[in-house]
Structures are given as structure tokens and as C-alpha cells.
C-alpha positions as CSV (number, residue, x, y, z in Angstrom):
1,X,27.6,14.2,12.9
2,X,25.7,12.2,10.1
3,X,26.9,9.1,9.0
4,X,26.9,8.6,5.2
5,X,23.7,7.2,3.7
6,X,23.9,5.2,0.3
7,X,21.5,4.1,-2.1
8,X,21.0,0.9,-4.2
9,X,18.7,-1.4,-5.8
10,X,16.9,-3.6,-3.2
11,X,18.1,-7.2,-3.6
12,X,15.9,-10.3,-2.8
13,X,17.6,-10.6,0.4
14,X,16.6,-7.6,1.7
15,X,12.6,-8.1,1.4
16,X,12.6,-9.0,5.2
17,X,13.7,-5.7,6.3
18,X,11.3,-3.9,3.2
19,X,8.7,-6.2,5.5
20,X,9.8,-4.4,8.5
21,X,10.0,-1.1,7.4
22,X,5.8,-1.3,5.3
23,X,5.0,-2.7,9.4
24,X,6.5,0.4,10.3
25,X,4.5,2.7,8.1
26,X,1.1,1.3,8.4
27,X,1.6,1.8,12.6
28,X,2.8,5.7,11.7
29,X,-0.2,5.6,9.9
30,X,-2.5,4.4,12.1
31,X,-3.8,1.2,10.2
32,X,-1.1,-1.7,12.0
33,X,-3.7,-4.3,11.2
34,X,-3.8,-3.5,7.1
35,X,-1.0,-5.2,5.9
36,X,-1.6,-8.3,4.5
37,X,1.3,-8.7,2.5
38,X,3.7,-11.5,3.3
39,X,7.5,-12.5,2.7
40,X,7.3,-14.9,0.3
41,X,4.2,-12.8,-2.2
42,X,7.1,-9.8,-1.8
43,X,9.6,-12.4,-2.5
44,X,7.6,-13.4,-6.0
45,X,6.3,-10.2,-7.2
46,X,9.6,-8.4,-7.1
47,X,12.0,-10.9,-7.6
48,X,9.9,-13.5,-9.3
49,X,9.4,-15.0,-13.0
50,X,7.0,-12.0,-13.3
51,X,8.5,-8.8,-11.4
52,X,5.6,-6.2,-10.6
53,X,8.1,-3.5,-8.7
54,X,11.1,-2.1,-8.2
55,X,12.7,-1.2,-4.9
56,X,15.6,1.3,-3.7
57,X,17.1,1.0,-0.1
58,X,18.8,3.8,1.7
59,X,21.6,2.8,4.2
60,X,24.1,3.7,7.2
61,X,26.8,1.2,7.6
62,X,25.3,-1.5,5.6
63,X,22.3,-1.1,7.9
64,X,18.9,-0.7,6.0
65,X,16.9,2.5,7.3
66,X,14.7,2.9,4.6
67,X,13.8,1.9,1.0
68,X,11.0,3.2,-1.7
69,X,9.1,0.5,-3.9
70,X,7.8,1.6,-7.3
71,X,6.0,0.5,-10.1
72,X,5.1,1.5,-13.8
73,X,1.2,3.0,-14.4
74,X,0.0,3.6,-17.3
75,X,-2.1,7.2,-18.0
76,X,-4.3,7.0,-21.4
77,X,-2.8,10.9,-21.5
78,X,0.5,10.9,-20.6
79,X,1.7,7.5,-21.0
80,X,4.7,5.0,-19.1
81,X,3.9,6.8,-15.7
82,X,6.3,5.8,-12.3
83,X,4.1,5.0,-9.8
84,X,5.9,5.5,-6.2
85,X,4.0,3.2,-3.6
86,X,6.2,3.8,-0.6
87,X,8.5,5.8,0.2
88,X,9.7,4.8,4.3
89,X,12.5,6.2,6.3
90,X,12.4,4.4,9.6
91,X,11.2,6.7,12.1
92,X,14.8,7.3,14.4
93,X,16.5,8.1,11.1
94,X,14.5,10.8,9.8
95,X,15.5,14.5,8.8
96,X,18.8,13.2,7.4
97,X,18.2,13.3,4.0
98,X,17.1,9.5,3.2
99,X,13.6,10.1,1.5
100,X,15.6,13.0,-0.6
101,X,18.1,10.7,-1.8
102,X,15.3,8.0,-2.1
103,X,13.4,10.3,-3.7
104,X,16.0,11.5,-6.2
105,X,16.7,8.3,-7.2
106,X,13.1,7.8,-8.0
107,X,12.8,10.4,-10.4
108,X,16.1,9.3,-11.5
109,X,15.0,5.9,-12.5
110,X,11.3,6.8,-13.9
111,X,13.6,9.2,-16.0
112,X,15.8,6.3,-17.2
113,X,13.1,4.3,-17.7
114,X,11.5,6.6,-19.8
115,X,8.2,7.4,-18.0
116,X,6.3,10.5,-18.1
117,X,6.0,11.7,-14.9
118,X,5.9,10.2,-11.4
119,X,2.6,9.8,-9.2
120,X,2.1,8.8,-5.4
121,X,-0.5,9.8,-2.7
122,X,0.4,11.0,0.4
123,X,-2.6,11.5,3.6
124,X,-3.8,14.8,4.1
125,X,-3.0,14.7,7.4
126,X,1.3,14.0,6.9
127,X,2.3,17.5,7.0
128,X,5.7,16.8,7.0
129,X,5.3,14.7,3.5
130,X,3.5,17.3,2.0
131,X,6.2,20.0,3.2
132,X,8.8,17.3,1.7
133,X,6.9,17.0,-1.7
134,X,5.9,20.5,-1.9
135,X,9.4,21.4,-1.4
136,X,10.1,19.4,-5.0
137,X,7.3,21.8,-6.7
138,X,4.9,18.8,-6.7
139,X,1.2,19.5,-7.5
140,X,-0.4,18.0,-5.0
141,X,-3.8,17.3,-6.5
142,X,-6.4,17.1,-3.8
143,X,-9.4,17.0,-6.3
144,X,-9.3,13.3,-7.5
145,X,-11.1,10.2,-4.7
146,X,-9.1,7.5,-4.7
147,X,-11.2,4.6,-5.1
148,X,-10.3,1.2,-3.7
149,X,-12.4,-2.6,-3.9
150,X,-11.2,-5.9,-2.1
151,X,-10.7,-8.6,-4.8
């Protein structure tokens, strides 16, 4: 049987295990070496004087298995725009509904925060995302290059 998962705002607190779980990710997706990212910059930028995102953790007896990060993006079209970085379940507690309460609560908050839509990029190789975003009616645009440059 499942054990209940709940949801909540990430606290300061939990930014080590939000470290964890983006270490996680970048060895699922083949790139261990990319993250660069440290404690204390996570620390700063979401908790700091000058908060650049917002993140939701999903739980199972207090225990953190996952967590999604967002932002706010701006489109010259459409406006206040919810941009979902991450979206991690750790591997072992996948298929139990996490990401789609993680996910829900995404929409929920762009929707509270009155943004336009919601935007994120997943590899064309992650079937399993796409199956999971698809399964929302997501367009799934694979005719924009992302484009990227080291500052």
C-alpha cells in the first residue's frame, strides 16, 4: 500500500535535500558533473533579500522524496509566465503520484499568481516525462532551439 504523500512550500531548511534531489537528476540525466550550484547560492536566491524562485516538496512521513522549483518568465505575448525548472521525484519513489501532485500544485500556484501559462523543457529522450505531460494535454513544442551561453 502507498503511504500518503503531502505537498508544501519548501522552507529554507530543506535546500540541502532540494541539493540532493537536482544531484539526483543531473545523474538520471546523464550530465553528474553539470551542477554547479551550491548550498548557500540556493540558500540566497530562494530565501534571500532577493528571492528568484519558488519551491514545492512532496513527502512520505515527513521524509522529502521530491520537490519542483519555479520561477516567473516573462513572454512579450502572453505576459507573467510560470516557468517550471525542475520537477524531481527521487528515483525509488516514482509512479506514486508525486510529480502529479507536484505538478498540480504548479499550475495551482502560477494560477494564483496570476500568470499566463506555464512553460518547462523536458529531453527528447525522457519518454516517460513526455507520456506524463502529454497526459496533461501539454503542447510539447519541439520546434524552438533552446539556446544557452556561460556568463
Amino acid at each position: 500500500m502507498n503511504k500518503k504523500i503531502s505537498i508544501r512550500t519548501a522552507t529554507k531548511e530543506d535546500v540541502p535535500k532540494l541539493l540532493d534531489l537536482i544531484h539526483e537528476l543531473a545523474v538520471y540525466e546523464k550530465a553528474p558533473n553539470e551542477v554547479t550550484n551550491t548550498l548557500e547560492m540556493m540558500q540566497e536566491d530562494g530565501f534571500g533579500t532577493k528571492k528568484l524562485y519558488d519551491a514545492f516538496v512532496a513527502e512520505i512521513d515527513g521524509k522529502i522524496i521530491g520537490c519542483a522549483i519555479t520561477y516567473y518568465r516573462y513572454s512579450t505575448w502572453k505576459g507573467r509566465c510560470l516557468y517550471l525548472e525542475d520537477l524531481i521525484v527521487s528515483e525509488k519513489y516514482r509512479g506514486q503520484g508525486a510529480g502529479k501532485q507536484l505538478f498540480n500544485t504548479c499550475i495551482d500556484f502560477g494560477k494564483e499568481q496570476g500568470c499566463k501559462r506555464m512553460i518547462w523543457q523536458v529531453l527528447d529522450w525522457n519518454q516517460s516525462a513526455i507520456d506524463f505531460y502529454s497526459s496533461y494535454g501539454a503542447s510539447l513544442d519541439g520546434e524552438w532551439i533552446n539556446g544557452s551561453l556561460r556568463l
